[in-house]
KEKE-3310 file (N, C-alpha, C; in steps of 0.2 Angstrom, whole numbers, plus 5000, padded with zeros to 4 digits):
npx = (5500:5489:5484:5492:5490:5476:5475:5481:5472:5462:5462:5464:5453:5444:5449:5445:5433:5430:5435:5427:5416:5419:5415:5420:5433:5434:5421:5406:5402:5386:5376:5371:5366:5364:5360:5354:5357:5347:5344:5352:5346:5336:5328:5326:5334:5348:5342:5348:5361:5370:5386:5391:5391:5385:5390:5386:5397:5397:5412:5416:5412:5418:5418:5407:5397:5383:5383:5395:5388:5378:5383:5395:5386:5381:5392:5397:5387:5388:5401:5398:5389:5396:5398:5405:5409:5408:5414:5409:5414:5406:5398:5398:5386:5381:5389:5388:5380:5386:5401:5419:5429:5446:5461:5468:5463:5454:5463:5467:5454:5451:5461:5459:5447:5449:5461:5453:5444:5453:5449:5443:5445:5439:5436:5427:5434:5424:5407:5396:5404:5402:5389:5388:5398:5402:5414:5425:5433:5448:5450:5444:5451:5463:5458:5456:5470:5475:5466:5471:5484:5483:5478:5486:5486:5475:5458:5453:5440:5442:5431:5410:5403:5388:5375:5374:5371:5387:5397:5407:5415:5419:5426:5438:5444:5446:5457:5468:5473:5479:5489:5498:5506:5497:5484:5468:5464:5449:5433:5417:5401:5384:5370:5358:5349:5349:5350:5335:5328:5333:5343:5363:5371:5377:5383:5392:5400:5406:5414:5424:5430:5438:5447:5455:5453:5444:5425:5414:5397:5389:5380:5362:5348:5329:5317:5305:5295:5299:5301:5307:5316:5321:5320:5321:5315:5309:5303:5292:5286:5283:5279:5288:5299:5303:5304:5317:5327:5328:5332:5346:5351:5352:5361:5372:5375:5382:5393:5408:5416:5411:5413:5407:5390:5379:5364:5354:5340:5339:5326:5313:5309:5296:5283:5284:5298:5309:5318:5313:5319:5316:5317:5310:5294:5288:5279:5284:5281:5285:5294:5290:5302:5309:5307:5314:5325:5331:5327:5337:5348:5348:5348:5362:5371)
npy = (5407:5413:5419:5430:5437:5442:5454:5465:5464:5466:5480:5485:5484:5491:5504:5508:5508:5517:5526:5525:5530:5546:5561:5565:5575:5591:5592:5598:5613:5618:5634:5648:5663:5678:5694:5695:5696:5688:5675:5668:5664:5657:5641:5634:5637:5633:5621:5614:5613:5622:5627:5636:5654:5668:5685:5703:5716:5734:5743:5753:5750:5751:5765:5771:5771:5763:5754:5747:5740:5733:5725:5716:5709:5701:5695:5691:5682:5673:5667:5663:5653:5645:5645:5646:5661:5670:5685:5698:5711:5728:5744:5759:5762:5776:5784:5790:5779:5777:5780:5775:5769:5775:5764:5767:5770:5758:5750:5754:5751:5737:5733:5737:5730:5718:5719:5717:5707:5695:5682:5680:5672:5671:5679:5690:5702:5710:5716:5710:5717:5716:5721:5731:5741:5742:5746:5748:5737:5735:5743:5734:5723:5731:5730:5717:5711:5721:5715:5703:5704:5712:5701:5689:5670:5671:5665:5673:5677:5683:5692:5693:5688:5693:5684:5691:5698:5700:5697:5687:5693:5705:5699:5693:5705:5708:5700:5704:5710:5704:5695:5680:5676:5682:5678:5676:5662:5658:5661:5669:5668:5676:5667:5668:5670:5664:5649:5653:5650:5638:5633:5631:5636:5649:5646:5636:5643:5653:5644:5639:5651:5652:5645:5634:5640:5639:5639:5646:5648:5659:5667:5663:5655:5651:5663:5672:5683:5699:5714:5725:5737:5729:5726:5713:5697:5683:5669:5669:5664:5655:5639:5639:5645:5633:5622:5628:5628:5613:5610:5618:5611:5597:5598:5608:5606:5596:5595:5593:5602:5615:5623:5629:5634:5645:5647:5661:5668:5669:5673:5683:5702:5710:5708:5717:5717:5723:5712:5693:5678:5672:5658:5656:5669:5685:5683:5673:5661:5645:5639:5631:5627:5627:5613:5607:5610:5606:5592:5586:5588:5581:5569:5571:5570)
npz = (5396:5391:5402:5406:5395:5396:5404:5397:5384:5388:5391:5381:5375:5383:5380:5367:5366:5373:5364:5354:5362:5361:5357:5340:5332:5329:5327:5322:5332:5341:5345:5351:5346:5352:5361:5372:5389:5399:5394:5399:5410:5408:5409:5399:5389:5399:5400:5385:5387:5381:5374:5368:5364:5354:5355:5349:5349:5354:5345:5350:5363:5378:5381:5387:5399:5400:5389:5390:5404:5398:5390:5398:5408:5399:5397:5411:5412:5403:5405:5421:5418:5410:5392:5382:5375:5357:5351:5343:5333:5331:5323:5330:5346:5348:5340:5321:5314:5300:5305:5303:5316:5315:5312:5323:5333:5336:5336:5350:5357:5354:5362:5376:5380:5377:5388:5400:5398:5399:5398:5386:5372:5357:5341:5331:5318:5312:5311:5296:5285:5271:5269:5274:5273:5258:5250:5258:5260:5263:5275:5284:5284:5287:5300:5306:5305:5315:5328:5327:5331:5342:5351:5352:5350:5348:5343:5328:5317:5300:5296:5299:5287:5278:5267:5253:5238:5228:5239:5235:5228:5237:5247:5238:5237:5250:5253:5246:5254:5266:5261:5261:5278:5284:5281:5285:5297:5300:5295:5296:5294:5289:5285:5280:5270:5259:5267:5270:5262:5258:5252:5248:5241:5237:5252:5251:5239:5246:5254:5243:5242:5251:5253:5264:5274:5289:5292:5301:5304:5310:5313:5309:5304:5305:5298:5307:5306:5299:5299:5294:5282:5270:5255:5250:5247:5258:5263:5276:5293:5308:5307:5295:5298:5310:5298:5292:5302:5303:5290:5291:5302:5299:5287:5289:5304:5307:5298:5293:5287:5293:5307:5317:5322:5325:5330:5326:5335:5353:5361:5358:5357:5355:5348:5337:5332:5320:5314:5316:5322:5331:5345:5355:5359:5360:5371:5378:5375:5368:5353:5337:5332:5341:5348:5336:5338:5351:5348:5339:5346:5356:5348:5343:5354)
capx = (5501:5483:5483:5496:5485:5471:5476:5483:5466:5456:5464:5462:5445:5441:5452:5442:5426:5431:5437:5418:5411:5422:5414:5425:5438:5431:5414:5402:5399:5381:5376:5364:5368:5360:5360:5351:5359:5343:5345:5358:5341:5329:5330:5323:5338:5352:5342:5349:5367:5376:5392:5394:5387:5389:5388:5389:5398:5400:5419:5418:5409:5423:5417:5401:5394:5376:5384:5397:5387:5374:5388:5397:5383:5380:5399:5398:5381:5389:5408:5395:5387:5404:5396:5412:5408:5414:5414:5411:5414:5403:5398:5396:5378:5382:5389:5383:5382:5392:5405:5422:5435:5452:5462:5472:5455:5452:5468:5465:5449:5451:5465:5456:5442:5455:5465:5446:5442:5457:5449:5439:5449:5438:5435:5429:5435:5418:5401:5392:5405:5400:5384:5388:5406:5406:5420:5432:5436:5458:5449:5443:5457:5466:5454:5458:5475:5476:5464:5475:5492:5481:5476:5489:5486:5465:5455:5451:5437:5444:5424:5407:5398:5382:5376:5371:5373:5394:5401:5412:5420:5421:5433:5444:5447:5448:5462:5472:5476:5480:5494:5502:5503:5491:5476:5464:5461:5443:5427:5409:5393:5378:5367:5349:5344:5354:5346:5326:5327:5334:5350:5369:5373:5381:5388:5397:5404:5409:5418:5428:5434:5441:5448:5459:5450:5437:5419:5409:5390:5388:5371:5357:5341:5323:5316:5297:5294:5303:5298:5311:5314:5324:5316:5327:5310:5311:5298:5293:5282:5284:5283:5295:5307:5305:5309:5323:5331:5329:5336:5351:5354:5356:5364:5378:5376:5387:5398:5416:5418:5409:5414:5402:5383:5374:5357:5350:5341:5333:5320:5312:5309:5292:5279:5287:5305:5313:5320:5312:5319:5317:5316:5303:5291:5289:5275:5285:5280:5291:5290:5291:5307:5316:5306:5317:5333:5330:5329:5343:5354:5348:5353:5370:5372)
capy = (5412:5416:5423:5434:5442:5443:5460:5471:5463:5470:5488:5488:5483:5497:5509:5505:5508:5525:5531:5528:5535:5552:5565:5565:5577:5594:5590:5604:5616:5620:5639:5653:5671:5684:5701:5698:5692:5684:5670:5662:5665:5652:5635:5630:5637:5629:5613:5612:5612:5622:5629:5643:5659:5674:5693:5708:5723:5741:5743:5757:5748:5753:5770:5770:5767:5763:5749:5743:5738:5728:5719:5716:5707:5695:5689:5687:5677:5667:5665:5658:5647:5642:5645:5649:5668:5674:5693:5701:5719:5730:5751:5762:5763:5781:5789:5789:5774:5777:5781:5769:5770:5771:5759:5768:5771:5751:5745:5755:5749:5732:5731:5738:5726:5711:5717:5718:5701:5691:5676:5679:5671:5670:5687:5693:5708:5716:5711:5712:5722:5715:5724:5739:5743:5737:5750:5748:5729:5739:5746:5730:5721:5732:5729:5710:5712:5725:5712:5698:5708:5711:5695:5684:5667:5671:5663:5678:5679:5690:5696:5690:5689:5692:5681:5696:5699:5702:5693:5684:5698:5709:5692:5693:5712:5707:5696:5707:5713:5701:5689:5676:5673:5685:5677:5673:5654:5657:5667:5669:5668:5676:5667:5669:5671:5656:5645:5652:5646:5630:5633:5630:5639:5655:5645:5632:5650:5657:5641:5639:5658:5654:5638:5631:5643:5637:5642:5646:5652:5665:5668:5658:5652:5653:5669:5670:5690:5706:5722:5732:5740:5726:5721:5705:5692:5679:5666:5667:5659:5650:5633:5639:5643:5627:5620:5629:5626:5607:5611:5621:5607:5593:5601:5610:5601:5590:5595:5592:5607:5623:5620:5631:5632:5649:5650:5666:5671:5664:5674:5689:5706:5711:5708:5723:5717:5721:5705:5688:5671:5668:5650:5659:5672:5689:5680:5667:5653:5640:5638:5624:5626:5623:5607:5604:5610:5599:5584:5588:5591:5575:5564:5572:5566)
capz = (5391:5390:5407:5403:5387:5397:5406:5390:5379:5393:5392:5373:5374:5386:5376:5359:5370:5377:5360:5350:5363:5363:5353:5334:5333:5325:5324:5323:5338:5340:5348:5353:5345:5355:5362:5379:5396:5402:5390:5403:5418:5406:5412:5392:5387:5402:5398:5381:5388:5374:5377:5361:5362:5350:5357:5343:5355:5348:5344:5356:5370:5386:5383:5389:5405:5396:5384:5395:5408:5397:5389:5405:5411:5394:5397:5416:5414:5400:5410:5426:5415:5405:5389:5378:5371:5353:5352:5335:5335:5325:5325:5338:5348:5351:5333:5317:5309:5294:5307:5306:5320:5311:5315:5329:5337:5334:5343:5357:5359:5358:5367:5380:5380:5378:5397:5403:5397:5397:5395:5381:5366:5352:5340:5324:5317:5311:5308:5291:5283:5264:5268:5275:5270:5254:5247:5262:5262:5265:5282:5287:5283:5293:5308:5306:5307:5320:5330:5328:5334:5349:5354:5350:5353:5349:5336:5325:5311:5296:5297:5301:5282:5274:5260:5248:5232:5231:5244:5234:5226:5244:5251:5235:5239:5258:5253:5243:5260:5270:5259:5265:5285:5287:5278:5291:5294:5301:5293:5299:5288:5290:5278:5281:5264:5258:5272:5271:5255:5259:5248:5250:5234:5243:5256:5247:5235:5249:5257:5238:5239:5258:5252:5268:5282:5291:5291:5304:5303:5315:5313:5305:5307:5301:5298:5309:5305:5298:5300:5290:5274:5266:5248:5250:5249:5261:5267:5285:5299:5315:5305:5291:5306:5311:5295:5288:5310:5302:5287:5292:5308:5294:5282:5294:5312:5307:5294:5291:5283:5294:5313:5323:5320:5329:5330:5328:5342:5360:5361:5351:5363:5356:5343:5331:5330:5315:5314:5321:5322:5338:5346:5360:5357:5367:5373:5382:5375:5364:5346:5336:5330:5348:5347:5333:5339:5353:5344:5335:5350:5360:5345:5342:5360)
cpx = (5494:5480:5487:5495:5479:5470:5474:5474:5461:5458:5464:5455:5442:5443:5446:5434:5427:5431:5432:5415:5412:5417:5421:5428:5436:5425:5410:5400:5392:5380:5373:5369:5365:5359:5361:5354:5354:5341:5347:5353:5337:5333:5329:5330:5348:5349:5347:5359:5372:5381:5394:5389:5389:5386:5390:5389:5400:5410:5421:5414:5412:5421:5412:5398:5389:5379:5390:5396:5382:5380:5393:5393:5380:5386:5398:5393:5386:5396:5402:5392:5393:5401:5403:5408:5413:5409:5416:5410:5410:5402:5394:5389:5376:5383:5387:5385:5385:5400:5411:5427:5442:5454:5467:5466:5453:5454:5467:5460:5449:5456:5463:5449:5445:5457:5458:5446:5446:5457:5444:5445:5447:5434:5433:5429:5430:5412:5398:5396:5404:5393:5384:5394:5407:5411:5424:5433:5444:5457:5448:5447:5462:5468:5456:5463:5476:5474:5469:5483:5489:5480:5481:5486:5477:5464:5450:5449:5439:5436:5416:5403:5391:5381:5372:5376:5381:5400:5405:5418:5424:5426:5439:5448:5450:5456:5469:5477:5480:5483:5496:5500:5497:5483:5472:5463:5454:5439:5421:5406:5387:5373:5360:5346:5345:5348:5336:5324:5331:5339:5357:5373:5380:5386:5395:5401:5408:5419:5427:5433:5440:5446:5455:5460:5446:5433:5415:5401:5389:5382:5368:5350:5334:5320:5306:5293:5299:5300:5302:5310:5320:5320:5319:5319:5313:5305:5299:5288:5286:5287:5287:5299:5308:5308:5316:5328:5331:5335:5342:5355:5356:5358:5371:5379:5380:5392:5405:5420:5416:5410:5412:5396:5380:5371:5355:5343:5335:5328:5317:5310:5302:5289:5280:5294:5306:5315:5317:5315:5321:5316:5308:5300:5290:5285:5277:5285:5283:5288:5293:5298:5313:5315:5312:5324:5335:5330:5335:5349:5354:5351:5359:5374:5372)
cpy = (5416:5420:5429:5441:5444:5452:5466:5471:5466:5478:5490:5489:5491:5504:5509:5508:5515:5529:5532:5532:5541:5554:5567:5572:5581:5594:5597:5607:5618:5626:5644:5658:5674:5688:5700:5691:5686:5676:5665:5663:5658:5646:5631:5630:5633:5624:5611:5610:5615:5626:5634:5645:5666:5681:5697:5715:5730:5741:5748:5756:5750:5761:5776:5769:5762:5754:5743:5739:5734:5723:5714:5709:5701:5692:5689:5681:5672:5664:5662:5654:5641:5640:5650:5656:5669:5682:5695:5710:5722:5740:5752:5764:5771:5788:5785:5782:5772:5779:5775:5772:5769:5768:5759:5768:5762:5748:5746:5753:5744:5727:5733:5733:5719:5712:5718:5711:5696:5684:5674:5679:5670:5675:5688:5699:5714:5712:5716:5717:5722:5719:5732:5743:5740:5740:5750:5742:5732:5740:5740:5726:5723:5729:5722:5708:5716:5720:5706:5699:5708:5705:5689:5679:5665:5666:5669:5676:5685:5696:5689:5693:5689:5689:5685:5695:5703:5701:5689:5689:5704:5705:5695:5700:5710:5704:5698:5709:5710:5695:5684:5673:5677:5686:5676:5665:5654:5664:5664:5671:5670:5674:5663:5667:5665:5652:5646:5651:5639:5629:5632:5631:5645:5653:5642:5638:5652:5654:5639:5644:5659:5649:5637:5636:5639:5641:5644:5651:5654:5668:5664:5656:5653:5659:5667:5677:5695:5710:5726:5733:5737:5723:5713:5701:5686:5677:5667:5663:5655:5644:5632:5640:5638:5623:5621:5628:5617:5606:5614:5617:5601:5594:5602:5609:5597:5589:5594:5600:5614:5618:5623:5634:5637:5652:5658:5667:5666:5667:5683:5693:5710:5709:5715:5725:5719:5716:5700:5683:5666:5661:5650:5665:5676:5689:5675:5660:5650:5639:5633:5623:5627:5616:5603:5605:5605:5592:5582:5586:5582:5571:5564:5570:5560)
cpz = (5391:5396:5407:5401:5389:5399:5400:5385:5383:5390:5386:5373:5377:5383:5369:5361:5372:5368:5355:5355:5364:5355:5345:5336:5327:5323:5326:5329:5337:5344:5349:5350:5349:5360:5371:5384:5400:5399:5395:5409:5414:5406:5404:5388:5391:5400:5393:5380:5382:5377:5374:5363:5359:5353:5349:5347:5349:5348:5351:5363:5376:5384:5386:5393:5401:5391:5388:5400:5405:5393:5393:5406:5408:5397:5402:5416:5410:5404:5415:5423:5410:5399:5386:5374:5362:5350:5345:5338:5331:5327:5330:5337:5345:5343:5328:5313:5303:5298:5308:5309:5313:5315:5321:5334:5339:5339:5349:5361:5362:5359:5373:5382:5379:5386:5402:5404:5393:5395:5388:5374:5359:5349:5333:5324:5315:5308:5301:5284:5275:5263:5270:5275:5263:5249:5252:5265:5264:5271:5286:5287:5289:5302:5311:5308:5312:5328:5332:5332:5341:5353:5352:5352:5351:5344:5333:5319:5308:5296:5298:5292:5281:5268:5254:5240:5231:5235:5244:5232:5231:5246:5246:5236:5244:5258:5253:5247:5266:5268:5264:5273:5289:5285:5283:5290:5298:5298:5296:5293:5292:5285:5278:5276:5261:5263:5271:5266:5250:5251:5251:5244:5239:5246:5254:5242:5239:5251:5249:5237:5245:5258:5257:5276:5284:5292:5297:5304:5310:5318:5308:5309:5304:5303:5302:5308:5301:5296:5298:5284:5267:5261:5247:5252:5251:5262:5273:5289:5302:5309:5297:5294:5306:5306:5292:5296:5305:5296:5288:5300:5302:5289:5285:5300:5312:5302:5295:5291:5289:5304:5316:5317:5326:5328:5332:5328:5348:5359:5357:5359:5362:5349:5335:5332:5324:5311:5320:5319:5327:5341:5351:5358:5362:5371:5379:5382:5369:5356:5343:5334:5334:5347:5340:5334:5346:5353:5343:5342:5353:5356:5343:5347:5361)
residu = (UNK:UNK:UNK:UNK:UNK:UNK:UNK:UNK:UNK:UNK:UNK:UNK:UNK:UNK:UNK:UNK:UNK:UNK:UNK:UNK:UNK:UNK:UNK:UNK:UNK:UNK:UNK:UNK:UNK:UNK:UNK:UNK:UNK:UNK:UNK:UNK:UNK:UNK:UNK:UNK:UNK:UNK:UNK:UNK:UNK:UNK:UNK:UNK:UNK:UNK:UNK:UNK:UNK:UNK:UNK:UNK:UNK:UNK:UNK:UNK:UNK:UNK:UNK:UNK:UNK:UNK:UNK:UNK:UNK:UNK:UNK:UNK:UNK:UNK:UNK:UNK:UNK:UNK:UNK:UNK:UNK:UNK:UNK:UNK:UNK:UNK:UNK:UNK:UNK:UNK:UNK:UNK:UNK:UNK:UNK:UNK:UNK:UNK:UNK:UNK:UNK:UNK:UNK:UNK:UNK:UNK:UNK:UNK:UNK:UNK:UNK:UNK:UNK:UNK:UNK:UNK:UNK:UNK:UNK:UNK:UNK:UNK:UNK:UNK:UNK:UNK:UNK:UNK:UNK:UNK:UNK:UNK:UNK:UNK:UNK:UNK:UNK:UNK:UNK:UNK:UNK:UNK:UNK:UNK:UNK:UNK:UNK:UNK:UNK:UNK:UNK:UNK:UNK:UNK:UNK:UNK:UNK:UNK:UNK:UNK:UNK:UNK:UNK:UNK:UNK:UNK:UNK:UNK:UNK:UNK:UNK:UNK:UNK:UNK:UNK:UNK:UNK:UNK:UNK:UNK:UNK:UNK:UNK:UNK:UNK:UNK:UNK:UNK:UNK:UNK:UNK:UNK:UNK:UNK:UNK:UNK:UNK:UNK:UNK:UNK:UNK:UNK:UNK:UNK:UNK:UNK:UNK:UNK:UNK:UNK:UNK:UNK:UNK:UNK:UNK:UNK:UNK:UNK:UNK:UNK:UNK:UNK:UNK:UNK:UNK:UNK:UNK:UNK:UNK:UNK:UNK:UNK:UNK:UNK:UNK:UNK:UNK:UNK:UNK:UNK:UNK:UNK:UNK:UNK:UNK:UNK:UNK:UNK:UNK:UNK:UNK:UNK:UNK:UNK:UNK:UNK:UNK:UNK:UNK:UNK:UNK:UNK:UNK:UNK:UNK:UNK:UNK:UNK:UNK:UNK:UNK:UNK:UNK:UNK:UNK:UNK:UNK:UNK:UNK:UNK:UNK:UNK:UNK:UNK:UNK:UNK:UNK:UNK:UNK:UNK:UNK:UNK:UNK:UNK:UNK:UNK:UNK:UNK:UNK:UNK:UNK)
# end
C-alpha cells in the first residue's frame, strides 16, 4: 500500500512546490514610461528585467515622417527586447495644441496604427485629458469608444488621469457616456502630486469613483526638478525622488487593487527639463532612487 502512495504524494509535493513559487495571480506589473528609445541600449536598465513600458504617441503619428520614425523605433526596440508596450495617445506634435481630432479623424488614425502594429494590444484613449480637456469629457468618451471598436479583443484605458484638482467630477461626466457595456474596466492615473506628498488621498477617490475597473498608475515617481510654470508646489530632490520611488513601490508594487506601476522616466535629456524624475541623470550617472527600485524589484523576485 505504501508503495502504491508513494508516486501520487510525490506529484503533490512537487505540485504544492511549483505553485508558491509561481508569481500570484494579478499581482502588480512594475514599468518604465518613457519617450526615448535608447532606454532599451542601457544595460542598467535591461539588467532590471522589466517587461512594461509606457509610450505617449500623437494621435496623428502615421502622418509624419519626423514622428513616425521616432516612435517606430521605441516599439521595435521594446518588441526586440519583449518589453510589452502600452500606447497612450495624446495631441498632435505638428498642430496646435488646443487642436482635437474628431472622432472620424481618431478612428482612421488609430486604425491605422493598429494594422501597422498588430501586436500591440494594450491602449489608452487619451492622455491627461482631466487637465487639458476638462470641458469635453463627451469627446473623450467618444475616443474610448471609437478605440475599443477598433481594437477588439485590446485592453483599452477609458483615459490616462491627472490627480488635480476635479478629477473626480471629469470621471463622473466621463461615465455618463459610456453606460453599461461600454464602461471601461481599466483606467490610468497620473498621480505625481498625490505620491510627492506621500498621500493616497486622490488615488483611493479616484479607485471608489471607478468601482469594479482596475487602476493602473501610468505615470509616477518622485519629482528631482521642474522647470515650468505650474504653481502646483511640490517637493523635489534626488533624495526625495528616492523616497517617494520607496514610497509609491510599498504602497502600490504590490497591491491588489492597482495592477501596473509605471515609473516615470529612465533618464532625464538635460539639466533644463521641464519635468525631471529621472532614475539617471543627463550626466549619466545613477541616482539613488534606482538604488531603490532595484531593491524593490530583487525582493519581489
Amino acid at each position: 500500500m505504501l508503495a502504491r502512495t508513494r508516486i501520487p504524494l510525490l506529484l503533490l509535493c512537487l505540485g504544492l512546490a511549483v505553485a508558491s513559487a509561481a508569481p500570484a495571480q494579478g499581482a502588480t506589473k512594475i514599468g518604465i514610461a518613457d519617450q526615448k528609445p535608447e532606454m532599451f541600449e542601457d544595460k542598467r536598465f535591461l539588467s532590471l528585467k522589466m517587461k512594461f513600458a509606457r509610450i505617449s504617441v500623437p494621435w496623428d503619428v502615421l502622418r509624419y515622417d519626423f514622428t513616425e520614425e521616432e516612435v517606430d523605433e521605441w516599439l521595435q526596440a521594446a518588441r526586440k527586447n519583449r518589453v510589452r508596450p502600452l500606447v497612450t495617445f495624446q495631441r498632435s506634435r505638428v498642430k496646435s495644441a488646443k487642436t482635437r481630432p474628431t472622432v472620424d479623424q481618431y478612428r482612421r488614425e488609430v486604425k491605422r496604427f493598429r494594422e501597422k502594429y498588430p501586436w500591440i494590444n494594450e491602449y489608452s484613449a487619451w492622455n491627461e485629458p482631466n487637465l487639458e480637456d476638462k470641458r469635453r469629457p463627451k469627446l473623450i468618451a467618444s475616443y474610448y469608444k471609437t478605440l475599443r471598436s477598433v481594437c477588439t479583443g485590446c485592453k483599452v484605458l477609458g483615459s490616462d488621469l491627472v490627480d488635480r484638482k476635479g478629477m473626480v467630477t471629469w470621471v463622473r461626466k466621463f461615465l455618463k457616456y459610456t453606460p453599461g457595456k461600454q464602461r471601461p474596466k481599466y483606467w490610468g492615473l497620473h498621480n505625481y502630486v498625490s505620491a510627492n506628498r506621500f498621500s493616497t488621498k486622490d488615488t483611493k477617490a479616484l479607485q471608489r469613483e471607478i468601482r469594479g475597473a482596475r487602476l493602473w498608475l501610468t505615470e509616477t515617481g518622485g519629482l528631482v526638478a521642474r522647470r515650468n510654470t505650474s504653481t502646483v508646489k511640490i517637493p523635489q530632490g534626488k533624495r526625495h525622488a528616492a523616497k517617494v520611488t520607496g514610497f509609491v513601490l510599498r504602497t502600490w508594487g504590490r497591491s491588489k487593487e492597482i495592477d501596473r506601476v509605471y515609473l516615470y522616466h529612465w533618464d532625464s535629456s538635460s539639466n533644463k527639463d521641464t519635468w525631471d524624475s529621472a532614475f539617471v541623470g543627463s550626466d549619466g550617472k545613477a541616482r539613488p532612487a534606482l538604488g531603490v527600485l532595484k531593491q524593490f524589484l530583487r525582493k519581489k523576485r
